[in-house]
N, C-alpha and C positions, 0 to 999 in steps of 0.2 A: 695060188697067184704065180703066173709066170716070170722068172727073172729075166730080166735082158739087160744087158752091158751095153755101157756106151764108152766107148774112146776117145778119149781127148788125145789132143797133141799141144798145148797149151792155151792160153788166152788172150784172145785177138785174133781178129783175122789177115795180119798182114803176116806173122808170125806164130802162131798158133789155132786153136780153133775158133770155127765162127764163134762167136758168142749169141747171136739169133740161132743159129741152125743147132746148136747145142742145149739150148733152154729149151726152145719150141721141140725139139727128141722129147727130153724129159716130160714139159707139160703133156705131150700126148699119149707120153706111156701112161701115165698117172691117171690122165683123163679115161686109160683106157681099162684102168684096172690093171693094170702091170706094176713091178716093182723095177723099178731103174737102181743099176749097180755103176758107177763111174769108175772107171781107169784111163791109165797114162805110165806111160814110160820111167822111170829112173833115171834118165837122163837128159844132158844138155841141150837146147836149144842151139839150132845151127845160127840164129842170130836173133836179136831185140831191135825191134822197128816201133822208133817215136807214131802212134798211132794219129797226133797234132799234124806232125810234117808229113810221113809214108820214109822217113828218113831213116837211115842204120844208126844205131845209136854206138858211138863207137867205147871198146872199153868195159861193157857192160854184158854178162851173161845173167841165163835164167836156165835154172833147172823145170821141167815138161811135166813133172809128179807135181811140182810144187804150184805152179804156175795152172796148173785144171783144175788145182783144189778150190780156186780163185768159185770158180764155177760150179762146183759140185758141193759149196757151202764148208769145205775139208773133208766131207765123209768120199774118200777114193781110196783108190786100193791100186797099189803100184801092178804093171801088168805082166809081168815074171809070177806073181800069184793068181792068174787068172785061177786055175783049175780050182784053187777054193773056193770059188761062188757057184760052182754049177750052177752056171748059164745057160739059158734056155734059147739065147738068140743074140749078137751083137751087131750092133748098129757105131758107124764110123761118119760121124758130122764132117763138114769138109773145111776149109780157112787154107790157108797158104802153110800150118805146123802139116797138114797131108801131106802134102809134096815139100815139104823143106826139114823136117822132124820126123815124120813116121817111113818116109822115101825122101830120095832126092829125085824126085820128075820132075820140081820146078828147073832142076838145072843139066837133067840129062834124058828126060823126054821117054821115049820108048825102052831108051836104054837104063835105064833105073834099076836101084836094088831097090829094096825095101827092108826096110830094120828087121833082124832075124824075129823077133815075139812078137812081132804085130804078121807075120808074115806064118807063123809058124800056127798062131791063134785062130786065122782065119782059113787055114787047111786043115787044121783040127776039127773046127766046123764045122767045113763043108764036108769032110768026109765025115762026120755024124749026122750030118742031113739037119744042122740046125741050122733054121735061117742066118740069113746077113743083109745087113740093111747099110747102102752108101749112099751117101749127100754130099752132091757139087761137086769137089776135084776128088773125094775120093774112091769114084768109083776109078782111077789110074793105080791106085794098088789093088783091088780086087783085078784090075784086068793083068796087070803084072805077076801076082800069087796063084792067081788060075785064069789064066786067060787062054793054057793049053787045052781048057775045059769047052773052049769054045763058049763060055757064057756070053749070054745079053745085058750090056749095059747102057745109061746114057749119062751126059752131060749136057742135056740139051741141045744145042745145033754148033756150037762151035768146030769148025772145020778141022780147023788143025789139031783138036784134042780129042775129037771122034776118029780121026784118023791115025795116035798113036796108038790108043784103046785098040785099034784094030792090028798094028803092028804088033802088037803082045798078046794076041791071039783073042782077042773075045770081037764079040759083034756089037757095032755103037745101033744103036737106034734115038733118032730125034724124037724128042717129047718137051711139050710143053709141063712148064714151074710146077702149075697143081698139079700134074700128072706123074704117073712111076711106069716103070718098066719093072716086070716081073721076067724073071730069064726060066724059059722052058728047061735049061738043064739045070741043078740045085735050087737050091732055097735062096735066091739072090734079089732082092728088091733095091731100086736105083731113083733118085726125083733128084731132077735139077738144082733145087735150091737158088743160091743165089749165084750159080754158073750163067743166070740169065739176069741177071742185074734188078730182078725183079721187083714190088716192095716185100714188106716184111710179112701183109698180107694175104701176100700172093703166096710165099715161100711158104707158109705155115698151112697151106689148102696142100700143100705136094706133102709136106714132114708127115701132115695127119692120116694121107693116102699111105703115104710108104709105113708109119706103124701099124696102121689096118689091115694093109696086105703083109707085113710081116707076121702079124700075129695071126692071122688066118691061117698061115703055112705052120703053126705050131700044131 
């Protein structure tokens, strides 16, 4: 049975991970004969957003291990220990924890770091030629980690975020919700998810595309 890792960035999507785009991963590994591994970071949340209002909740922190486990039932594994599951493939769900928890692209765009283990895990990777699989905003750290790779990624049609994808060196390609983008150089598979507002429906014809063609590249 193939292992694949999923990352979280916490629970929610204004502040952590989707929570559709994180279940629907998992049912499809499941569904597909895969064993799904959960991780998340050790640390702090760059902020907690009343999910009622879309409001900052002031005063109030959450830790990113603690806060995935929400979703992974508790069974996760901080991502400093990745190298003990020997994974066979990791797959990065997208929510607003992508870019505000695992990077800051929410607030500096092309110019973004990315957290050293989620950055470090995802070059480990690619240079073992095992797949990677991103959802919604986070193909913005794949195109930051390797985007000197010139890889193909999408986020759907949004202008302005195909266009820093491209400033960080990878190539954007528009695709519709069900659909994925597979990148001619490494093992990289991309579905819009809900970068296209789509229903929930919709979003889960693209999750089950992108594990298909993940797992065909094992």
């Amino acid at each position: 049975m193939k292992k694949i890792g999923v990352l979280l960035s916490g629970c929610g999507f204004l502040d952590g991970s989707e929570i559709h785009e994180a279940v629907l991963t998992l049912l499809a590994l499941d569904r597909a004969g895969a064993e799904a591994f959960c991780l998340a970071p050790d640390i702090m949340q760059h902020d907690v957003i009343n999910h009622c209002t879309a409001q900052k909740m002031k005063n109030e922190s959450r830790n990113i291990l603690v806060e995935s486990a929400r979703i992974a039932r508790g069974a996760i594994t901080n991502l400093a220990d990745i190298n003990t599951l020997s994974l066979d493939a990791l797959i990065l769900p997208g929510g607003y924890g992508a870019s505000k928890n695992l990077s800051n692209y929410e607030f500096k765009a092309a110019d973004c770091d990315v957290n050293a283990d989620v950055a470090m895990a995802l070059q480990s990777f690619y240079k073992s030629g095992k797949p990677l699989g991103f959802l919604c905003i986070a193909p913005t750290i794949a195109a930051k980690v390797l985007g000197r790779e010139h890889i193909e990624l999408t986020i759907g049609n949004d202008p302005e975020t195909a266009a820093n994808l491209e400033a960080m060196g990878s190539r954007h390609i528009d695709c519709p919700v069900w659909n994925t983008v597979v990148s001619s150089k490494g093992k990289i598979v991309s579905t819009p998810a809900y970068m296209l507002g789509a229903t929930i429906g919709d979003v889960a014809k693209g999750i089950d595309k992108l594990v298909s063609d993940l797992l065909t590249l094992l």
